[in-house]
mmCIF file of the N, C-alpha and C atoms, coordinates in Angstrom:
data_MODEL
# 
_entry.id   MODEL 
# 
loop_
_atom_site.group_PDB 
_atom_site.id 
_atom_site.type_symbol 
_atom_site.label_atom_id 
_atom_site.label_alt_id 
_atom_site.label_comp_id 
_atom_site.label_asym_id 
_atom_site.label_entity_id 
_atom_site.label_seq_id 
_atom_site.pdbx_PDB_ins_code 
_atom_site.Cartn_x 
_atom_site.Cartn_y 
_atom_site.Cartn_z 
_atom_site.occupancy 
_atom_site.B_iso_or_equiv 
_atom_site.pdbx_formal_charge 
_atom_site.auth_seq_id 
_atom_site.auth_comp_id 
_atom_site.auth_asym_id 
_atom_site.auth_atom_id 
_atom_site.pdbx_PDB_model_num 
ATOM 1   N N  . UNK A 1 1  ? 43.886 101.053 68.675 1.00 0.00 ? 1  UNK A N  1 
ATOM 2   C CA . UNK A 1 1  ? 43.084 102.251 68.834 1.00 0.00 ? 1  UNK A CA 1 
ATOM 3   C C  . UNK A 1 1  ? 42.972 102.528 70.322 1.00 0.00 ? 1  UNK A C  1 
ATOM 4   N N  . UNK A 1 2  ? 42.760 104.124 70.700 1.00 0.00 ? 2  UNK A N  1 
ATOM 5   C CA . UNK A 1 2  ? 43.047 103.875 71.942 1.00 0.00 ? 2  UNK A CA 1 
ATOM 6   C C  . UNK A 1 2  ? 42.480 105.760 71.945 1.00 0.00 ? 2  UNK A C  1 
ATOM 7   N N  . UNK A 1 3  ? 41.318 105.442 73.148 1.00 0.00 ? 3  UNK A N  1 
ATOM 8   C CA . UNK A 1 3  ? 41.058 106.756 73.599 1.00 0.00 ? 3  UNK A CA 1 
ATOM 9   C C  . UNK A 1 3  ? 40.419 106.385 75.059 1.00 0.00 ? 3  UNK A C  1 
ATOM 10  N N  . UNK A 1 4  ? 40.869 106.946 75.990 1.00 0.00 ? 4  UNK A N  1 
ATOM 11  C CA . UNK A 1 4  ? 40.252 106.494 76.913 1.00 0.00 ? 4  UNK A CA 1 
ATOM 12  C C  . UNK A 1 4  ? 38.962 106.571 77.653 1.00 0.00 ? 4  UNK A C  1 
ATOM 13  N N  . UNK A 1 5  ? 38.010 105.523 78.058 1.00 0.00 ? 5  UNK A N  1 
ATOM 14  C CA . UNK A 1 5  ? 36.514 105.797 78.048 1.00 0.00 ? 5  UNK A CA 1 
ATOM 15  C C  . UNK A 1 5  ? 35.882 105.582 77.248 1.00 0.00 ? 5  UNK A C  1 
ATOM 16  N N  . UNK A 1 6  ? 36.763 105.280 75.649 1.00 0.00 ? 6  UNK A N  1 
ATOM 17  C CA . UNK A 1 6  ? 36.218 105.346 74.171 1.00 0.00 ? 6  UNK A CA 1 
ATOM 18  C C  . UNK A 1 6  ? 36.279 103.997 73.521 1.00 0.00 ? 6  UNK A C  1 
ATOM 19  N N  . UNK A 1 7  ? 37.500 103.940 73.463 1.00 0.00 ? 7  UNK A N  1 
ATOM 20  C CA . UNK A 1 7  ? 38.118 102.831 72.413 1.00 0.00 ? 7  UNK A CA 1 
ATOM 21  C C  . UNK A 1 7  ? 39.160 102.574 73.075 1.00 0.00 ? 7  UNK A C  1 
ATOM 22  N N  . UNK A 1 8  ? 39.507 101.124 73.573 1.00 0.00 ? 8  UNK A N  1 
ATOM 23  C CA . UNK A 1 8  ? 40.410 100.733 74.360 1.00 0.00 ? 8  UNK A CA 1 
ATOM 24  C C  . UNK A 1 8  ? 41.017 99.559  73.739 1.00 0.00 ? 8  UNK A C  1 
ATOM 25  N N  . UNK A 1 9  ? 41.225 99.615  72.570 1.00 0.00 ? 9  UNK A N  1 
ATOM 26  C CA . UNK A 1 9  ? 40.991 98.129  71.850 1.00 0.00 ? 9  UNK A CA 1 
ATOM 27  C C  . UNK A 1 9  ? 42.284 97.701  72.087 1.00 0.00 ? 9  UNK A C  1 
ATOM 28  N N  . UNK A 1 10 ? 42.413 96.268  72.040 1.00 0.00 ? 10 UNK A N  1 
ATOM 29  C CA . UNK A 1 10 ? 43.749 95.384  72.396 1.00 0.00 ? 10 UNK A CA 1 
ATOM 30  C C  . UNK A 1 10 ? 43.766 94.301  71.536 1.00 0.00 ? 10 UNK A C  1 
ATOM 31  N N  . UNK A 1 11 ? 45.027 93.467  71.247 1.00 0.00 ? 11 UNK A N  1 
ATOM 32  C CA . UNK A 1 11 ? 45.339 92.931  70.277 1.00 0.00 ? 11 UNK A CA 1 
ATOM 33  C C  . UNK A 1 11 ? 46.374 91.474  70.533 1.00 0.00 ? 11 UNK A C  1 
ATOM 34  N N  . UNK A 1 12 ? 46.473 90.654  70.121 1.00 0.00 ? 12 UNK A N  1 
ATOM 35  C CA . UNK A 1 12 ? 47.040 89.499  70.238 1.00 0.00 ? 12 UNK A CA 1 
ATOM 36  C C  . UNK A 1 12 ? 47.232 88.492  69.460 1.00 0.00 ? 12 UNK A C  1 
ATOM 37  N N  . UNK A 1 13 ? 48.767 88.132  69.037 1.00 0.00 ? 13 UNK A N  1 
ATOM 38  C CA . UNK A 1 13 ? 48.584 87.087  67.758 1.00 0.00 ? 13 UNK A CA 1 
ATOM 39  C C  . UNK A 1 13 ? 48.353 85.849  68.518 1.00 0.00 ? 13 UNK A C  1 
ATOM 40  N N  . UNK A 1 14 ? 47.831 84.827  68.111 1.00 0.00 ? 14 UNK A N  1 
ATOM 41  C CA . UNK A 1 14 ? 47.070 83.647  68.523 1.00 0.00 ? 14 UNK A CA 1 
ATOM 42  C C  . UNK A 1 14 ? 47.671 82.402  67.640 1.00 0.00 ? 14 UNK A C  1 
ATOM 43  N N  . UNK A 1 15 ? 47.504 82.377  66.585 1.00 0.00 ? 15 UNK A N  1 
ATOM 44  C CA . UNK A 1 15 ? 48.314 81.315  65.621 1.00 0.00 ? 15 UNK A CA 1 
ATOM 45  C C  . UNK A 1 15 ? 48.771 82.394  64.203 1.00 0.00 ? 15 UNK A C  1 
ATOM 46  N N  . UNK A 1 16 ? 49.688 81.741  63.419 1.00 0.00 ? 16 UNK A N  1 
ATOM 47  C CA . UNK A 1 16 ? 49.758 81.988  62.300 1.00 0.00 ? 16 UNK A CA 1 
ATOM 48  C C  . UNK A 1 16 ? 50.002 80.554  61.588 1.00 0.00 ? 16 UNK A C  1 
ATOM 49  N N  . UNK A 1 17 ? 50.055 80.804  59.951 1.00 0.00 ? 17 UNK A N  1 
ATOM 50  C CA . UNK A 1 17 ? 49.656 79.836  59.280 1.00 0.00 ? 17 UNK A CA 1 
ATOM 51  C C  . UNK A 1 17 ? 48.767 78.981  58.958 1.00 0.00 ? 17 UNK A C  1 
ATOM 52  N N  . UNK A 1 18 ? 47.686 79.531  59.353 1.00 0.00 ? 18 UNK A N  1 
ATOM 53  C CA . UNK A 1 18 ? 45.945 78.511  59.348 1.00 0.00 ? 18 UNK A CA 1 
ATOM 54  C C  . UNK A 1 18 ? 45.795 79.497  57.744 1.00 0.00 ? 18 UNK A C  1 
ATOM 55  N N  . UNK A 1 19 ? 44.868 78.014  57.693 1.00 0.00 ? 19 UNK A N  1 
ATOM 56  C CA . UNK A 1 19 ? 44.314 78.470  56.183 1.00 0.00 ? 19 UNK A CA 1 
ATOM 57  C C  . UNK A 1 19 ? 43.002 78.555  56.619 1.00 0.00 ? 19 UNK A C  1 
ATOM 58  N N  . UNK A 1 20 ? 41.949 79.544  55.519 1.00 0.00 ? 20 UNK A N  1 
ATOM 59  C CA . UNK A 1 20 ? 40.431 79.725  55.968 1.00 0.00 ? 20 UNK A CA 1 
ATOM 60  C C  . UNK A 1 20 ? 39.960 79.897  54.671 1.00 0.00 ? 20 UNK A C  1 
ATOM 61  N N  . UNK A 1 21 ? 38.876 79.648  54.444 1.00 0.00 ? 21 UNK A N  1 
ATOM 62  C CA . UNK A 1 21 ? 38.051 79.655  53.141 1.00 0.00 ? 21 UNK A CA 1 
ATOM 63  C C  . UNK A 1 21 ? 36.212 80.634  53.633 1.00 0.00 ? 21 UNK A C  1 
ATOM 64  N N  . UNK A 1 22 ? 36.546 81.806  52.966 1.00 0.00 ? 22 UNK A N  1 
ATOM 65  C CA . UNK A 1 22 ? 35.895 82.415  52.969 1.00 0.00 ? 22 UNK A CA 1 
ATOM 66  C C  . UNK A 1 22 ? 34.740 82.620  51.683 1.00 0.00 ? 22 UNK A C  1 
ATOM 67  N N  . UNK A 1 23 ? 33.863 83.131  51.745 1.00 0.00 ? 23 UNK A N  1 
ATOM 68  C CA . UNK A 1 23 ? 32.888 83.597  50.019 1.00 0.00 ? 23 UNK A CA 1 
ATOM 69  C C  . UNK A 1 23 ? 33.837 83.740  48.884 1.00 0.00 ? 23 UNK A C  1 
ATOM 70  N N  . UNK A 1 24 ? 34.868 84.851  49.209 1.00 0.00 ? 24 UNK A N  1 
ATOM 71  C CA . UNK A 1 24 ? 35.772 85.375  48.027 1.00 0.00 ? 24 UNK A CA 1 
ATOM 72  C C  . UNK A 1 24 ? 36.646 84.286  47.559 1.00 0.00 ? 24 UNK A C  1 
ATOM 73  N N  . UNK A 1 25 ? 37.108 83.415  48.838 1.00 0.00 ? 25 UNK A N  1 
ATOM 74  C CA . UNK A 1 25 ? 38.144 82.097  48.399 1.00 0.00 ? 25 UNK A CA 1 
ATOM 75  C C  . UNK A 1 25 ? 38.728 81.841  49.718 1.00 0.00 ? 25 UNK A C  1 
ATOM 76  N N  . UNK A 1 26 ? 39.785 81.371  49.087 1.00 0.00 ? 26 UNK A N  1 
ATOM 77  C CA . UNK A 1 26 ? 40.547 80.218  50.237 1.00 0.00 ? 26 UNK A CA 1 
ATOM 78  C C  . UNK A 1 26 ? 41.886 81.290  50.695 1.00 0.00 ? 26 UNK A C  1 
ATOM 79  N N  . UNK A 1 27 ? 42.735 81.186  51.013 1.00 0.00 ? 27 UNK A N  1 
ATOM 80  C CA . UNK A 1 27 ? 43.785 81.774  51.636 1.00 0.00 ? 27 UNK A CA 1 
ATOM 81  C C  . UNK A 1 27 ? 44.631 80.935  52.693 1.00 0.00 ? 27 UNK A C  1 
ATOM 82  N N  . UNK A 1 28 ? 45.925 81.055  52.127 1.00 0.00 ? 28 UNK A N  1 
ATOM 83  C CA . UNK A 1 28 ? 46.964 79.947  53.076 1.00 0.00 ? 28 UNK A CA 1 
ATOM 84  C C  . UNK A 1 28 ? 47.704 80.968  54.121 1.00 0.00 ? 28 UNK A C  1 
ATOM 85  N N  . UNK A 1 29 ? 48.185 80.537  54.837 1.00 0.00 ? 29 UNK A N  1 
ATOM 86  C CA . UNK A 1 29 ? 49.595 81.261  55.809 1.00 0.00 ? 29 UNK A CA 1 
ATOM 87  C C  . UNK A 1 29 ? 48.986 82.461  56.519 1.00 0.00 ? 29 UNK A C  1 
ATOM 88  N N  . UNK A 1 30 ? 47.159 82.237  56.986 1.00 0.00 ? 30 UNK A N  1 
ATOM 89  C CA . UNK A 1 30 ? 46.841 83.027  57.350 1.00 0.00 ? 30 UNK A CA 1 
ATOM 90  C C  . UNK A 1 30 ? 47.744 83.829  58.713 1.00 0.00 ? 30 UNK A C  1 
ATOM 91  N N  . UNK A 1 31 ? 47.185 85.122  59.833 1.00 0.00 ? 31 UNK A N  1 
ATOM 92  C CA . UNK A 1 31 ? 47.505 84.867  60.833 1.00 0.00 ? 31 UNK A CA 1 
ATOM 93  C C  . UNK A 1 31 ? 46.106 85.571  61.278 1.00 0.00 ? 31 UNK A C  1 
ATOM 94  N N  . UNK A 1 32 ? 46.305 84.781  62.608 1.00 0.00 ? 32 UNK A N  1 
ATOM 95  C CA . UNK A 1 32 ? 44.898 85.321  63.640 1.00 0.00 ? 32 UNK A CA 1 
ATOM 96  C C  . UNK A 1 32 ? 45.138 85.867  64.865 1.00 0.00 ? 32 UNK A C  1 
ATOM 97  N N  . UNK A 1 33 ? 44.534 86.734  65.086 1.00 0.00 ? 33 UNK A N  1 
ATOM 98  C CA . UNK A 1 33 ? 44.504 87.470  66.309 1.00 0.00 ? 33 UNK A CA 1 
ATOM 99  C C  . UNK A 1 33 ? 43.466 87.288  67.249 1.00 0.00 ? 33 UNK A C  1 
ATOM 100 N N  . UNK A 1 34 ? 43.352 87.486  68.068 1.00 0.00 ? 34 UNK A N  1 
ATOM 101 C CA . UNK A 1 34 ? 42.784 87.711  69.683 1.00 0.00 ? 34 UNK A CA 1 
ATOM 102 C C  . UNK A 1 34 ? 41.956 89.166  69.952 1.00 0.00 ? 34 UNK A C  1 
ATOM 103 N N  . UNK A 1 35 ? 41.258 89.403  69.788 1.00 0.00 ? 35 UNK A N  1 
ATOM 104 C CA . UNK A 1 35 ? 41.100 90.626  69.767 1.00 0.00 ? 35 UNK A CA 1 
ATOM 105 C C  . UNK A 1 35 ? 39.686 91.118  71.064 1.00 0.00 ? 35 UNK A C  1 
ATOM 106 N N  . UNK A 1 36 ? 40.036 92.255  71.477 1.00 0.00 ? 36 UNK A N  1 
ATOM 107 C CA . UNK A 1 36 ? 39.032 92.646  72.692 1.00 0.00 ? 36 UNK A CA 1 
ATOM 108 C C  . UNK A 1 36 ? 39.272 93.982  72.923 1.00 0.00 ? 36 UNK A C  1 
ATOM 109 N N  . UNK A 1 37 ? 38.272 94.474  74.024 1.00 0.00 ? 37 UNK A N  1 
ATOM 110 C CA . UNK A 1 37 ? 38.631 95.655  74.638 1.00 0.00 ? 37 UNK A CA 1 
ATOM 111 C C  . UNK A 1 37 ? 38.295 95.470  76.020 1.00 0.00 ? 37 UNK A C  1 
ATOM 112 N N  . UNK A 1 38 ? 38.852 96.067  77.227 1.00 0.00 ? 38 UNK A N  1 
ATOM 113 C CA . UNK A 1 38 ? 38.556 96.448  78.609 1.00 0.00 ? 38 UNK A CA 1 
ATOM 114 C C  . UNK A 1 38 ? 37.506 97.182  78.661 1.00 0.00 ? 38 UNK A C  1 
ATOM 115 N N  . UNK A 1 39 ? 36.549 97.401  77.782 1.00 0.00 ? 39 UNK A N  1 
ATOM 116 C CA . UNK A 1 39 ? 35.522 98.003  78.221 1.00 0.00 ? 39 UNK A CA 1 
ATOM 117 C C  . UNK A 1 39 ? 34.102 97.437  77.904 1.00 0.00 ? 39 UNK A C  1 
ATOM 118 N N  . UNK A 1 40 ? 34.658 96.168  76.925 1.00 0.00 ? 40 UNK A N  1 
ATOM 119 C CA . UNK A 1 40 ? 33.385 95.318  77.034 1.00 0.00 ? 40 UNK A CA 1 
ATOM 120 C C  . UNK A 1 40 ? 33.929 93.953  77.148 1.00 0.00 ? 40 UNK A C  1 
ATOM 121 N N  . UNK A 1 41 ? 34.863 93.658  78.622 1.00 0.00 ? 41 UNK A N  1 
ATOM 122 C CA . UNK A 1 41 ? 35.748 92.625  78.749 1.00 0.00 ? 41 UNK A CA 1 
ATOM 123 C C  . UNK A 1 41 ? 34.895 91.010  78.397 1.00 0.00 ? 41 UNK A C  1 
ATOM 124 N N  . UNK A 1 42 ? 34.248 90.989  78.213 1.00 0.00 ? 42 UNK A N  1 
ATOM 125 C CA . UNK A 1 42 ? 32.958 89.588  77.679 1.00 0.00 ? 42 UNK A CA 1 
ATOM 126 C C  . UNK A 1 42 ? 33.071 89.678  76.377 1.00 0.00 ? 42 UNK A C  1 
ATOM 127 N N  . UNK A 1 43 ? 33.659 90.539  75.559 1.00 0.00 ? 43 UNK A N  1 
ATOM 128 C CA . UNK A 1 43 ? 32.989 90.478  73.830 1.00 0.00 ? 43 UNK A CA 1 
ATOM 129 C C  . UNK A 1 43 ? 34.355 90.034  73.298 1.00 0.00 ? 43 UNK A C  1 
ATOM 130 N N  . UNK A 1 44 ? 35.083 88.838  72.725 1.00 0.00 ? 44 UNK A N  1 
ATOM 131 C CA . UNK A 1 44 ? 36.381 88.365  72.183 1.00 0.00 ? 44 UNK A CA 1 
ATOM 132 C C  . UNK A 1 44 ? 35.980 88.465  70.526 1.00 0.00 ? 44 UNK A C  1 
ATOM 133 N N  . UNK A 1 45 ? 36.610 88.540  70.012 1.00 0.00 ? 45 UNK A N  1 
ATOM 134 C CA . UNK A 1 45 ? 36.728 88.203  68.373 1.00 0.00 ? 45 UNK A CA 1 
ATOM 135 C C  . UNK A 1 45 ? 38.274 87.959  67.884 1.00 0.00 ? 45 UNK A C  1 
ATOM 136 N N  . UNK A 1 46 ? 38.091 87.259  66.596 1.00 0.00 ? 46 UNK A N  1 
ATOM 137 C CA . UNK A 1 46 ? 38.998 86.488  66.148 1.00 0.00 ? 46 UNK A CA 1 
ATOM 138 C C  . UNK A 1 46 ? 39.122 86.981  64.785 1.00 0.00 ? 46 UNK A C  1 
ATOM 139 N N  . UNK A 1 47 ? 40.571 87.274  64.656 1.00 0.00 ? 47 UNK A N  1 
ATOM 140 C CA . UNK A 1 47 ? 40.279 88.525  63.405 1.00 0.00 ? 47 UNK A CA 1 
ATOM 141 C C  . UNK A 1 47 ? 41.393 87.232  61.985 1.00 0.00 ? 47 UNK A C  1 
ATOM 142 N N  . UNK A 1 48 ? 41.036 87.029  60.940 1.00 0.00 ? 48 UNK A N  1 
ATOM 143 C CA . UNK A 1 48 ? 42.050 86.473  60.066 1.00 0.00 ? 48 UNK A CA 1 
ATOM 144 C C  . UNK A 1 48 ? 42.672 87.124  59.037 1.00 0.00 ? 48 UNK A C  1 
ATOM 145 N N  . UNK A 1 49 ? 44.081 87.425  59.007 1.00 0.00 ? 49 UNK A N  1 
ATOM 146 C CA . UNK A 1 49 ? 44.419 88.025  58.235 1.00 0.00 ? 49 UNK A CA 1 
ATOM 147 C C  . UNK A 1 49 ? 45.307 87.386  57.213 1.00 0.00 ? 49 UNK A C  1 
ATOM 148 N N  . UNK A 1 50 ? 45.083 87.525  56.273 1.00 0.00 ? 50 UNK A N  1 
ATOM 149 C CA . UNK A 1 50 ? 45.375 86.658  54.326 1.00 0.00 ? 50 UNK A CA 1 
ATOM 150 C C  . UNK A 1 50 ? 47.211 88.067  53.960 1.00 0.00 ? 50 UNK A C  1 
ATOM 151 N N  . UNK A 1 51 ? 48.031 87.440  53.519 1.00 0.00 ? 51 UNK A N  1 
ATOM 152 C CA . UNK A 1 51 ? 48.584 88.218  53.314 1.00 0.00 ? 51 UNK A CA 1 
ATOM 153 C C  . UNK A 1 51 ? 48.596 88.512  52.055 1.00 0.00 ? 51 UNK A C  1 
ATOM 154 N N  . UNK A 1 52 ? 49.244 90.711  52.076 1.00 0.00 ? 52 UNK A N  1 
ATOM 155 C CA . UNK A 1 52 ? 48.926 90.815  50.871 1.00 0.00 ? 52 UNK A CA 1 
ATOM 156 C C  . UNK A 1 52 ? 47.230 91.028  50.250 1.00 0.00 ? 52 UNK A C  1 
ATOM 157 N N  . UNK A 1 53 ? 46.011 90.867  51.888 1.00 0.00 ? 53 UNK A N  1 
ATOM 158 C CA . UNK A 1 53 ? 45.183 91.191  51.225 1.00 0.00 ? 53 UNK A CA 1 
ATOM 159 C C  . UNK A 1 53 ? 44.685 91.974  52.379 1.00 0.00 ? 53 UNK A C  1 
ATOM 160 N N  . UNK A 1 54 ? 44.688 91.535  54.134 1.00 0.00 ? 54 UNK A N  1 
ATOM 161 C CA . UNK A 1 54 ? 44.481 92.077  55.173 1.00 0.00 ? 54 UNK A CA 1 
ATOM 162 C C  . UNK A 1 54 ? 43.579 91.271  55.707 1.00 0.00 ? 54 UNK A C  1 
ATOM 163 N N  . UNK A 1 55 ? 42.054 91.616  56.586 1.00 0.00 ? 55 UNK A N  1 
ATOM 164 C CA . UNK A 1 55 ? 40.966 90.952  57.276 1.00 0.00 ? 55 UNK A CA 1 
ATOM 165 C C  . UNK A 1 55 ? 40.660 90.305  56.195 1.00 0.00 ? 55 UNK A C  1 
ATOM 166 N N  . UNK A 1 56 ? 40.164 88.865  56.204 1.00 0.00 ? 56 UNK A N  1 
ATOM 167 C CA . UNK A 1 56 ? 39.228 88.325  55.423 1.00 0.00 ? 56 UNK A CA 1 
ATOM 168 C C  . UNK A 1 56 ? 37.910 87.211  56.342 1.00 0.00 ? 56 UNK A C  1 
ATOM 169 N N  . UNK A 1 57 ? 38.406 87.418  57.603 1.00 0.00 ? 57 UNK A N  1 
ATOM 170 C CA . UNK A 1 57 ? 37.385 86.813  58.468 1.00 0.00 ? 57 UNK A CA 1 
ATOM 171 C C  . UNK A 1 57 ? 37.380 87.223  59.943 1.00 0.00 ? 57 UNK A C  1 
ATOM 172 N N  . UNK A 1 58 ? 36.304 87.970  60.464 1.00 0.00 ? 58 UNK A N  1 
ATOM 173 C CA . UNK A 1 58 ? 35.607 87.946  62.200 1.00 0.00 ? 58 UNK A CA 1 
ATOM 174 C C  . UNK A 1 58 ? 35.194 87.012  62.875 1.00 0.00 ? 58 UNK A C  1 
ATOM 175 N N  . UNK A 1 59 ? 35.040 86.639  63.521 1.00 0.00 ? 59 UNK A N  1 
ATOM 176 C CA . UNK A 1 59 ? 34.887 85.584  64.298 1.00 0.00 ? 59 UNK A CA 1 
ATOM 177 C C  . UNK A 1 59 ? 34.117 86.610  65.740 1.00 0.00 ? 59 UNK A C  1 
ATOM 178 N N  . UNK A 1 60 ? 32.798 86.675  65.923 1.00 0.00 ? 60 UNK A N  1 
ATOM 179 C CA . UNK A 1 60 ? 33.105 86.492  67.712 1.00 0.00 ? 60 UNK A CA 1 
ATOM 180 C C  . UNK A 1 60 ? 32.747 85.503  68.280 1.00 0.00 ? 60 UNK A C  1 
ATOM 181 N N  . UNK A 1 61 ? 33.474 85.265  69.477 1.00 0.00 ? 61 UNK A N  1 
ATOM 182 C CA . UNK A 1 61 ? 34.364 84.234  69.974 1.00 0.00 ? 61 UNK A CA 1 
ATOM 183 C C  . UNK A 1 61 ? 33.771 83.953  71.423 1.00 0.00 ? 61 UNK A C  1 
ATOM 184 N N  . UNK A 1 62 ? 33.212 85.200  71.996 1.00 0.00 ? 62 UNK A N  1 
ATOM 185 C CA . UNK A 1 62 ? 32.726 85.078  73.280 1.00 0.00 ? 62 UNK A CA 1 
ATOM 186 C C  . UNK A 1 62 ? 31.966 86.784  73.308 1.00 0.00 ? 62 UNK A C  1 
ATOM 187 N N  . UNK A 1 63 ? 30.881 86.473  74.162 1.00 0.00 ? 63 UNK A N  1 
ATOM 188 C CA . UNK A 1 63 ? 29.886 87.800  74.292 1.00 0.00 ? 63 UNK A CA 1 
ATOM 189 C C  . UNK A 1 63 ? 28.987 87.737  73.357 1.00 0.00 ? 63 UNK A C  1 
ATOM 190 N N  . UNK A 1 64 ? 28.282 87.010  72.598 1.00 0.00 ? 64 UNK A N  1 
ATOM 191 C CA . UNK A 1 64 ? 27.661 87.210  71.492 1.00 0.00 ? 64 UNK A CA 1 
ATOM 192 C C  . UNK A 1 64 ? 28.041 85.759  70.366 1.00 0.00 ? 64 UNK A C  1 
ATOM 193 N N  . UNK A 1 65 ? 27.387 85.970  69.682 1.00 0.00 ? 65 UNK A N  1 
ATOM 194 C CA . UNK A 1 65 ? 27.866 85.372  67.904 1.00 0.00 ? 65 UNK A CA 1 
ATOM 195 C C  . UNK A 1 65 ? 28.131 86.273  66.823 1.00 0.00 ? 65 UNK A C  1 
ATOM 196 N N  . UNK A 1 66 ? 28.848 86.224  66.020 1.00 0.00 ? 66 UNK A N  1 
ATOM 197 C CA . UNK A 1 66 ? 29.022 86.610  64.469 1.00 0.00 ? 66 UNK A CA 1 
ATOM 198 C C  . UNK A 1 66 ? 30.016 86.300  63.683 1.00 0.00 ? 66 UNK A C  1 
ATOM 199 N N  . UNK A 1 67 ? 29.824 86.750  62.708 1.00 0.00 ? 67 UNK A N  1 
ATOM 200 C CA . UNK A 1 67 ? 30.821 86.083  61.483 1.00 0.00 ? 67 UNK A CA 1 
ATOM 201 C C  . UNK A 1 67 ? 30.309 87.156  60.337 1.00 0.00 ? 67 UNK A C  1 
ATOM 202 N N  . UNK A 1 68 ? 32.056 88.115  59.939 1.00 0.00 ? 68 UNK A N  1 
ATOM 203 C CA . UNK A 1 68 ? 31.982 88.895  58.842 1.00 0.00 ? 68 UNK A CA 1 
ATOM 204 C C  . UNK A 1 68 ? 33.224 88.456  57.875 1.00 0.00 ? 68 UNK A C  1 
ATOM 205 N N  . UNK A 1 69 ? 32.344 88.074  56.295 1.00 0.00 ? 69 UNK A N  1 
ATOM 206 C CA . UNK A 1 69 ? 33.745 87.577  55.613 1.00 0.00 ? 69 UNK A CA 1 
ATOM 207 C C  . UNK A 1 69 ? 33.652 88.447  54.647 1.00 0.00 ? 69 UNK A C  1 
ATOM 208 N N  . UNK A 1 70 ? 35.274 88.120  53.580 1.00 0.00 ? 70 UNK A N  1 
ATOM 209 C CA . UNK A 1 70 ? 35.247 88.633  52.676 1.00 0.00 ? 70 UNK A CA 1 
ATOM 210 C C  . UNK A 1 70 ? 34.952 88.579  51.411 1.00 0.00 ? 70 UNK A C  1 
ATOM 211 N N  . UNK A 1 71 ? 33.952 89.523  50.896 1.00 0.00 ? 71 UNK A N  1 
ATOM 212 C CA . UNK A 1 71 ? 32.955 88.625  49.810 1.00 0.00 ? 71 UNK A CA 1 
ATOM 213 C C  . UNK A 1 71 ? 33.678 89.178  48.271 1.00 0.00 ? 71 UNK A C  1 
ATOM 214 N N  . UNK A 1 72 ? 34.488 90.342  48.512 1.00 0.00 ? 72 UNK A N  1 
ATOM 215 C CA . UNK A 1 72 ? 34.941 91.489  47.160 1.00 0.00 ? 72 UNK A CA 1 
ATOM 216 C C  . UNK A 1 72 ? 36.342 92.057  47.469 1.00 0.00 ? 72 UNK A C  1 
ATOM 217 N N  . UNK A 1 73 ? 37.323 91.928  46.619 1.00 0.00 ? 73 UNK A N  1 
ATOM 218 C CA . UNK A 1 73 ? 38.422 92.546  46.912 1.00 0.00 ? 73 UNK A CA 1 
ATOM 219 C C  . UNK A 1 73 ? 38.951 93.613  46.104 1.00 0.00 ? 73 UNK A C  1 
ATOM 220 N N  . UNK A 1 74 ? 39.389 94.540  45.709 1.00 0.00 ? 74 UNK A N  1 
ATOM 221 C CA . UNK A 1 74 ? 39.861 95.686  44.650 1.00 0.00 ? 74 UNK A CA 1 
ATOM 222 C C  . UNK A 1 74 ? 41.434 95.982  45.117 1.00 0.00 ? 74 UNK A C  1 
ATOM 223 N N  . UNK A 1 75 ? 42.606 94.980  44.474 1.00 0.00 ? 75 UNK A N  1 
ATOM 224 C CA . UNK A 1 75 ? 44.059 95.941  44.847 1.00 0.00 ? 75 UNK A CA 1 
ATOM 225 C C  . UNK A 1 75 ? 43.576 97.319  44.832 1.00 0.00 ? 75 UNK A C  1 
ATOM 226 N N  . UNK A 1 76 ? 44.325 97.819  45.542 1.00 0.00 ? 76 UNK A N  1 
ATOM 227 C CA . UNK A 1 76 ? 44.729 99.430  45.732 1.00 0.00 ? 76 UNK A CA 1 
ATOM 228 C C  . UNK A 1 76 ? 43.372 100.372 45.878 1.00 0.00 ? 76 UNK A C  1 
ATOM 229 N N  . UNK A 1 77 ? 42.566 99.343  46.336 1.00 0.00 ? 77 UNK A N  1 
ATOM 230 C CA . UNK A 1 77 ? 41.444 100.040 47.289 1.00 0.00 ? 77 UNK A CA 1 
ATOM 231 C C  . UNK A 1 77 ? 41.387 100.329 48.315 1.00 0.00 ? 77 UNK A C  1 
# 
């Protein structure tokens, strides 16, 4: 995403193949990203993505705490 002054967001794969167990379940061959923007260069998050399903875990990582998982899934939602 990218507007400038706005949304500067940036992106980075970090590992793939970690598994994570979230509310909804478990998930193998995850991959994770790095994730930030230049405009709140202190705030990192850690995004996990399940294939075949997309995000199933946030992480922030630096600037703060949190953690958003995935609790409900609907194919072709």
């Amino acid at each position: 995403e990218f507007a400038a002054g706005e949304a500067e967001d940036m992106a980075e794969i970090v590992r793939t193949g970690e598994n994570v167990s979230v509310v909804f379940g478990s998930f193998e061959n995850v991959m994770v990203t790095k994730e930030w923007t230049p405009l709140e260069p202190d705030v990192v998050e850690e995004k996990f993505y399940a294939p075949g399903i997309g995000v199933v875990l946030e992480v922030q990582t630096a600037g703060g705490s949190g953690r958003t998982e995935l609790v409900s899934y609907e194919p072709g939602s």
